[in-house]
Structures are given as C-alpha cells and as structure tokens.
Backbone as CSV, one residue per row, in Angstrom:
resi,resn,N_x,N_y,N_z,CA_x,CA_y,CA_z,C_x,C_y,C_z
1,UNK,-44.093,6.075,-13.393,-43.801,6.535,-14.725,-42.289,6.566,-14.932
2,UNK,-41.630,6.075,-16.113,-40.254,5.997,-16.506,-39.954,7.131,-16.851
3,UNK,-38.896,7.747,-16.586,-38.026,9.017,-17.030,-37.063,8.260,-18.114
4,UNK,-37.082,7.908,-19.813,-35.986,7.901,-19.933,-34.975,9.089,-20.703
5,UNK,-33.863,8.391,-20.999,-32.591,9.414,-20.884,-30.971,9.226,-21.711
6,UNK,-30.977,9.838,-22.062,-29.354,9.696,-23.152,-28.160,9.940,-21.974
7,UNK,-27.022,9.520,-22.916,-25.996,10.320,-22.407,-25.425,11.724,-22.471
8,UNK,-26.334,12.862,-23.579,-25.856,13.772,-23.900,-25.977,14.928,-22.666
9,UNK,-25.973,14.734,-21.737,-25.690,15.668,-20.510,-24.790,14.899,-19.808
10,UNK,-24.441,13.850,-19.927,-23.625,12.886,-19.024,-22.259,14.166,-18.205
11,UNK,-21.986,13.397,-17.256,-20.981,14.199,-16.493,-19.868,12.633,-15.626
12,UNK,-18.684,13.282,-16.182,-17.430,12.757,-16.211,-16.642,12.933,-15.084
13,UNK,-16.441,12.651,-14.305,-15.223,12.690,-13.287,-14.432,11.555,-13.139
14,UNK,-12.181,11.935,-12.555,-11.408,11.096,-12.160,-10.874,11.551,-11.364
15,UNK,-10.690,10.969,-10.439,-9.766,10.929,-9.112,-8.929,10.155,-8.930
16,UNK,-7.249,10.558,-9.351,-6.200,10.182,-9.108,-5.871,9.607,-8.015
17,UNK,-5.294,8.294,-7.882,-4.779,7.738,-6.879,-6.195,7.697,-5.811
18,UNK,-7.584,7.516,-6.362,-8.618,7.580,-5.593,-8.612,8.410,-4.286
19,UNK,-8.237,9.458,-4.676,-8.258,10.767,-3.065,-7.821,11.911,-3.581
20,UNK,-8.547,12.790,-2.758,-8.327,14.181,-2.992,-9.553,14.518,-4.134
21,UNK,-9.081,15.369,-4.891,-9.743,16.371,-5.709,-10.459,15.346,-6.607
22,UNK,-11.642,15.110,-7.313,-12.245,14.322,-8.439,-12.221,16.274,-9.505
23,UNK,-11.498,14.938,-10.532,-11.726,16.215,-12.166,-12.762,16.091,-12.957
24,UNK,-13.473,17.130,-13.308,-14.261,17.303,-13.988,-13.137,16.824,-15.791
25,UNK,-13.863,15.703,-16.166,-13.742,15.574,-17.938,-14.659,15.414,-18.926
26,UNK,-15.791,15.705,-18.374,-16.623,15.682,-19.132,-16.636,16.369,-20.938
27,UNK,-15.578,17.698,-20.716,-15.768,18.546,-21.733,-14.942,17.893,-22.444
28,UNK,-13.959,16.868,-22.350,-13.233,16.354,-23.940,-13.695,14.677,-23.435
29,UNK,-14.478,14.233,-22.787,-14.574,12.773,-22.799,-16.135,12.784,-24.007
30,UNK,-15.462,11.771,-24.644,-16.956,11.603,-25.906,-17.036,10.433,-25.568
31,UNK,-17.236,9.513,-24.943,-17.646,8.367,-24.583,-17.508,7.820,-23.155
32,UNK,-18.242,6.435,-22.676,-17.883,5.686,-21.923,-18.095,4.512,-21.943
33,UNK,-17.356,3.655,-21.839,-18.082,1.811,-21.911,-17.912,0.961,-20.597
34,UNK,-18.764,0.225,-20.566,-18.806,-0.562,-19.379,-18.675,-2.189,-19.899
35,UNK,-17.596,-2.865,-19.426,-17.495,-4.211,-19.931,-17.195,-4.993,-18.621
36,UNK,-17.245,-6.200,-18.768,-17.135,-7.551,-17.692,-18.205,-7.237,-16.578
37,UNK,-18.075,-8.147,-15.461,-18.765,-8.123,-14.559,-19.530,-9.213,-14.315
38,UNK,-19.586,-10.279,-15.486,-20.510,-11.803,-15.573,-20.306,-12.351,-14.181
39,UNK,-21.393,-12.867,-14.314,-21.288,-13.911,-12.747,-20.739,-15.115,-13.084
40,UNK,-19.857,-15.917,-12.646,-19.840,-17.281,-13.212,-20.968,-18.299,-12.741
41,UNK,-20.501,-18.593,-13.780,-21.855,-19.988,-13.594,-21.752,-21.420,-13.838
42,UNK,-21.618,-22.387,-12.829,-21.766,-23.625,-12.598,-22.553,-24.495,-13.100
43,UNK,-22.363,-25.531,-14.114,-23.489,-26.011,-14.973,-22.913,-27.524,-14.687
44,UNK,-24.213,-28.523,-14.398,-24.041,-29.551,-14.775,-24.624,-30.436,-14.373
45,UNK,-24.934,-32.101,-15.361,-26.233,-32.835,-15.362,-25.953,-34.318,-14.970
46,UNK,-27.164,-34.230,-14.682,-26.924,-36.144,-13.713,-27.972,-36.651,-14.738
47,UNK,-27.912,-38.439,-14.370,-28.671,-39.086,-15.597,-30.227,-38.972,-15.041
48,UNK,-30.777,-38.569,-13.438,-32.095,-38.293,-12.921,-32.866,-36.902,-13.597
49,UNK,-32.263,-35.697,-13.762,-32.675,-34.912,-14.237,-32.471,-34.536,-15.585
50,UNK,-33.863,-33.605,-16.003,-33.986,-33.850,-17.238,-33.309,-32.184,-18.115
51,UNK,-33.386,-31.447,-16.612,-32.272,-30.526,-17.021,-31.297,-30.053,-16.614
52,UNK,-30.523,-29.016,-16.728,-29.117,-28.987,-16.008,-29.508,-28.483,-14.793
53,UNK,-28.459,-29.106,-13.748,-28.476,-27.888,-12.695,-27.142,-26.881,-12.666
54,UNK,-27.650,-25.449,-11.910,-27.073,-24.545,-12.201,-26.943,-23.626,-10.624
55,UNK,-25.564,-23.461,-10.878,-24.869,-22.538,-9.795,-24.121,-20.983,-9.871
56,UNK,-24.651,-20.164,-9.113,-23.601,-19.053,-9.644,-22.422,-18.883,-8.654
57,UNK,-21.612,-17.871,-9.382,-20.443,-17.922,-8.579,-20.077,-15.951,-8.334
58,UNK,-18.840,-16.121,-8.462,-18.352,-14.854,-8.135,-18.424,-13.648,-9.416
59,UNK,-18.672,-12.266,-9.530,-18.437,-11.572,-10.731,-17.048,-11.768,-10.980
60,UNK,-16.853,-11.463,-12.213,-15.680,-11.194,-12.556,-15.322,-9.654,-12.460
61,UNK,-14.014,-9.033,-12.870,-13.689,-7.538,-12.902,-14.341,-7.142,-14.086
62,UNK,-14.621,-5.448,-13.614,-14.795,-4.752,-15.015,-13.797,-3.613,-15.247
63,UNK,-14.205,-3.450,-16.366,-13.623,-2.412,-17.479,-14.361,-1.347,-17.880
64,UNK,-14.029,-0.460,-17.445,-14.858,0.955,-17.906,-13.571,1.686,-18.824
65,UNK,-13.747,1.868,-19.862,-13.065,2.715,-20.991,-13.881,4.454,-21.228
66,UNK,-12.995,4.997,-21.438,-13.235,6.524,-21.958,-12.604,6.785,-23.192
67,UNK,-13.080,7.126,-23.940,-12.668,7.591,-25.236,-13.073,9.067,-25.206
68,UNK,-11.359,9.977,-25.166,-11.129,11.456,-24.838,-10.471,11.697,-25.695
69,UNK,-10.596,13.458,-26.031,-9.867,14.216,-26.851,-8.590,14.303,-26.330
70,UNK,-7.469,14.148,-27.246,-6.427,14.269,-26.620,-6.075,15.927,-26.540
71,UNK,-5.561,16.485,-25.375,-5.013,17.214,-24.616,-3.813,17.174,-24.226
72,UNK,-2.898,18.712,-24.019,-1.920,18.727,-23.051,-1.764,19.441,-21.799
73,UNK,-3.148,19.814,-21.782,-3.038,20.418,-20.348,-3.040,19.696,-19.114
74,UNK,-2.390,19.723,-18.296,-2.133,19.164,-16.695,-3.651,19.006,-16.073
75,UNK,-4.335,19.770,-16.013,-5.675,19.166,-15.564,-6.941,18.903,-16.390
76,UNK,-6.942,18.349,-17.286,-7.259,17.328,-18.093,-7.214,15.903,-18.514
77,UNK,-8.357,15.457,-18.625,-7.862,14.140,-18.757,-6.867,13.053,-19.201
78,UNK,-6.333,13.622,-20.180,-5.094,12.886,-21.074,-3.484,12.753,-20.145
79,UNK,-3.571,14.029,-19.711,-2.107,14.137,-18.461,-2.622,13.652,-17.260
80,UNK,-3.433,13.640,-17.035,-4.167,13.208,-15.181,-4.212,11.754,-15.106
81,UNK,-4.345,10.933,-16.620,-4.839,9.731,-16.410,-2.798,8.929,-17.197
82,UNK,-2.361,10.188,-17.890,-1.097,9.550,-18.138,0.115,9.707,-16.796
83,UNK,-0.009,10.434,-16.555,0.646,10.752,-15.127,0.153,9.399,-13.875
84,UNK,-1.115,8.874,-13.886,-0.990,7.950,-13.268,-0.913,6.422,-13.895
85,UNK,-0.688,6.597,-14.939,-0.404,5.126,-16.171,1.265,4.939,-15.687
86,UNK,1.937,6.067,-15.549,3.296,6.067,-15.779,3.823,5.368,-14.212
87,UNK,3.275,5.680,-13.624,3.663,5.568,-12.165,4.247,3.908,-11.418
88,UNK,4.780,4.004,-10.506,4.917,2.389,-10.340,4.317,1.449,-10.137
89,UNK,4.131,0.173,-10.110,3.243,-0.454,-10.204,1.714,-0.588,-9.055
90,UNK,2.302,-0.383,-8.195,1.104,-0.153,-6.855,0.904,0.782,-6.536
91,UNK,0.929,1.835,-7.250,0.455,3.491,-7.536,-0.257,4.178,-8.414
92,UNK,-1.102,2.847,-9.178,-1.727,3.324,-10.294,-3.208,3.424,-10.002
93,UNK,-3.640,4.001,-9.095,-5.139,3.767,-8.782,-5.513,5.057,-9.293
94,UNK,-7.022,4.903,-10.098,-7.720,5.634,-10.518,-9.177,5.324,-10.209
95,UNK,-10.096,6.402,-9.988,-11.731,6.045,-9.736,-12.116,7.249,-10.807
96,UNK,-13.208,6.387,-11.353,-13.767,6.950,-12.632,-15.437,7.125,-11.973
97,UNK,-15.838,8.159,-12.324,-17.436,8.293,-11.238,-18.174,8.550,-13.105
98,UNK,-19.399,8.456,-13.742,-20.154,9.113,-14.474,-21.729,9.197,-14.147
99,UNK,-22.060,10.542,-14.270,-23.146,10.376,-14.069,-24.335,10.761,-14.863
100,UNK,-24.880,9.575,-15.973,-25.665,9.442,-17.173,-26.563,11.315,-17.398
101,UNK,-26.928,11.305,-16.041,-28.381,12.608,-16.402,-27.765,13.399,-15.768
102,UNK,-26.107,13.952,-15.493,-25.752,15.077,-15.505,-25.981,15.253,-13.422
103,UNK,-24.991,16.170,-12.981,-24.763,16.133,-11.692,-26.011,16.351,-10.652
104,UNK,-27.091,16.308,-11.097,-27.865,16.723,-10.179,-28.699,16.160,-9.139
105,UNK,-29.090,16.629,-8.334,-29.582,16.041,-6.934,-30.442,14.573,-7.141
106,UNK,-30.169,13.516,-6.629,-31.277,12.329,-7.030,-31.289,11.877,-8.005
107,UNK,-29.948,12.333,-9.069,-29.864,11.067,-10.232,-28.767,10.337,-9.936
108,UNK,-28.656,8.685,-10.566,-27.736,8.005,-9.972,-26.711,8.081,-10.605
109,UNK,-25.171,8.150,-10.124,-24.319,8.081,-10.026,-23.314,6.983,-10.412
110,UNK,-22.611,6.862,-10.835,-21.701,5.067,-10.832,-20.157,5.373,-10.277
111,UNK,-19.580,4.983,-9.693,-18.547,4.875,-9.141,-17.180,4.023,-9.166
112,UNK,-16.071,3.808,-9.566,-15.496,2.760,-9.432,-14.545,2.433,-8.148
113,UNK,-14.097,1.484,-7.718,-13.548,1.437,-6.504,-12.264,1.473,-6.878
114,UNK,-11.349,1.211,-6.113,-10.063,2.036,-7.259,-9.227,0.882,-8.150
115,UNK,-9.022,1.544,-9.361,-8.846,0.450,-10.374,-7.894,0.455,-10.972
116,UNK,-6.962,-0.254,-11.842,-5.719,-0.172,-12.108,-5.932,0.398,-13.780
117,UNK,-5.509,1.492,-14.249,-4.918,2.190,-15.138,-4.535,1.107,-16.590
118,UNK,-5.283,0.484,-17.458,-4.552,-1.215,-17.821,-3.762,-0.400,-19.522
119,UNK,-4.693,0.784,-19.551,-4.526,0.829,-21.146,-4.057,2.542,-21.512
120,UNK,-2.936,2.815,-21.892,-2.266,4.126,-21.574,-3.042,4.958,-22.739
121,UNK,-2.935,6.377,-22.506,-3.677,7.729,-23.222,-2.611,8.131,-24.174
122,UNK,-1.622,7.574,-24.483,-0.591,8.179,-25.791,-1.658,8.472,-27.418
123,UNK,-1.024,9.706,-27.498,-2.341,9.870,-28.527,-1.518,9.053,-29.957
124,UNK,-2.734,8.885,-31.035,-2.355,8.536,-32.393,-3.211,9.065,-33.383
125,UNK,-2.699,9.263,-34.720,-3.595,10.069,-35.898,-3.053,9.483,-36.834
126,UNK,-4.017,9.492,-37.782,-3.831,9.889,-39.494,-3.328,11.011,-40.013
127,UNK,-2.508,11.182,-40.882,-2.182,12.456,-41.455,-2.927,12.851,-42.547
128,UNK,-4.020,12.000,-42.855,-4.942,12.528,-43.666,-6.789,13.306,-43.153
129,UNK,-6.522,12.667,-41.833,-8.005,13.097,-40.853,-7.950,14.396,-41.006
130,UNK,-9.222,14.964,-40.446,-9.187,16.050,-40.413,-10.143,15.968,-38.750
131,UNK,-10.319,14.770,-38.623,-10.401,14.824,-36.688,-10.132,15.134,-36.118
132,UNK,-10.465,15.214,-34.826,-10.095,15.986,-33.334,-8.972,14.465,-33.193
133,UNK,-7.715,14.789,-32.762,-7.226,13.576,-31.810,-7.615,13.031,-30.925
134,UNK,-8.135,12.041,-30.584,-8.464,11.098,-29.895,-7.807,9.935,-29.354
135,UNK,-8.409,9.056,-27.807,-7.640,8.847,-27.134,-8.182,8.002,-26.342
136,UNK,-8.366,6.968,-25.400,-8.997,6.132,-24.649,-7.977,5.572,-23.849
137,UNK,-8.641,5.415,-22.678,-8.298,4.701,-21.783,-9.016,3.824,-20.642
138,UNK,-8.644,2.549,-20.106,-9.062,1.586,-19.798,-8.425,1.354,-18.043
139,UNK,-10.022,1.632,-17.493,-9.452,1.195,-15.580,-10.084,-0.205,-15.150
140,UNK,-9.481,-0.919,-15.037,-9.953,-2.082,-14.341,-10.238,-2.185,-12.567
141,UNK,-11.543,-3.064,-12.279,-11.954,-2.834,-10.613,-12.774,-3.761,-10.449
142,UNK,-12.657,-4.039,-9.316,-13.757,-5.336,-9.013,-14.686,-4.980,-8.839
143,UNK,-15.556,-3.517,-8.755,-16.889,-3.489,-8.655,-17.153,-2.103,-8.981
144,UNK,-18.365,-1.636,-8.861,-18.958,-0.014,-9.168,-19.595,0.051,-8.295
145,UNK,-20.034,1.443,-7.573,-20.718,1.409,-6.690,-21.800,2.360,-7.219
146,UNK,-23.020,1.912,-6.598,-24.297,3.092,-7.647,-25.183,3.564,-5.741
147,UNK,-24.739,4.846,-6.587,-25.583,6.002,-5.578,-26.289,6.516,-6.026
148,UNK,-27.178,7.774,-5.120,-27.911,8.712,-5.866,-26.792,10.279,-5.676
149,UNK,-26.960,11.399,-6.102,-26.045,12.688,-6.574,-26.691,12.924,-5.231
150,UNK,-25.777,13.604,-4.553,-26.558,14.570,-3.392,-25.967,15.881,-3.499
C-alpha cells in the first residue's frame, strides 16, 4: 500500500563547509527544487537498422535551490549560506539534507555531497509589496545521496 505525501512537514537542514553542526531551516525555507541530473545519451543510426541505437552515459550535476525568508540572524539560513557564498573559492562547500515527511525514523532523507554555493542570498524587494522578503539560493553537486532517517 502507497503512503502518499506533501511537502508541508518537510524538514530543512545545512551544513557549512559539509562538517560539524547541520542547521535546522526549515522555519524560514518555503521551498525546494531539484534540477539536472540527466544521463547523457548516445544516439545513432546505421543504414541496417530500422531504429536508432542508443547509449547512456554519465549524469550530469545538480542543482538544488531554496527559496528562504530573508533573515539577519547568524544562525539562520540567509547568514549561514552568505557567510559561505563570500568565502574563497575552494571554501565554499555546502550540504543541503531535506527530508519530504519530516525527521522521523524510516522516512527517506536526500542528501547532497558537498556542493559549491553558485547563487548568493542578498535579499531584494518592491517598495510596494507587502511580502515577507525573500531569498534563494543555489548549491551545485554531482550527486544526492538517499537514506532512510534513523
């Protein structure tokens, strides 16, 4: 039998420089996206066959984005993830973990391996909104790793 399931319990964590402490952001992250990852694929036809033949190849990187309330507190997402945007170039590692049905025992998990920081958290507004400020940011990684919560 299928359990299915939203994101509205989802649970957010980042870990700077991939070590040490993972932060809870769940409470100002309103989103998450998952992009790239295609396999490539090798295509092509001889005059014997009547259809293509086909090869795969390597994934490409992905992109996991967060779209967060902007903040100025130090342990929050907006300073945790700008503090390591700013940094020098081979010091920008970040791991982004979410986990869809919320932290609990035996639901799965996603992980990133550590990824480079591509798209900075400087906030921007309208002076006519009456929105929360908002804010996104973008880690690039060659893979995710999927567990279960223990």
């Amino acid at each position: 039998m299928s359990t299915y399931s939203n994101f509205c319990r989802a649970d957010l964590y980042i870990q700077p420089l991939c070590s040490g402490e993972w932060h809870k952001i769940s409470d100002n992250t309103a989103s998450v996206s998952v992009d790239g990852g295609e396999v490539a694929l090798g295509v092509d036809y001889t005059f014997g066959r009547k259809h293509p033949i086909l090869t795969d190849g390597k994934p490409s990187e992905i992109n996991v984005t967060c779209r967060v309330l902007y903040t100025e507190a130090n342990d929050e997402a907006t300073e945790l993830v700008r503090a390591v945007y700013e940094r020098d170039c081979s010091e920008r590692g970040l791991c982004v973990r979410w986990i869809p049905r919320g932290a609990t025992a035996g639901n799965k998990q996603y992980t990133t391996v550590s990824g480079i920081v591509l798209k900075p958290v400087y906030p921007g507004g309208e002076a006519g909104e009456a929105a929360l400020t908002g804010t996104e940011f973008s880690v690039t990684c060659t893979h995710v790793l999927t567990e279960d919560v223990v």
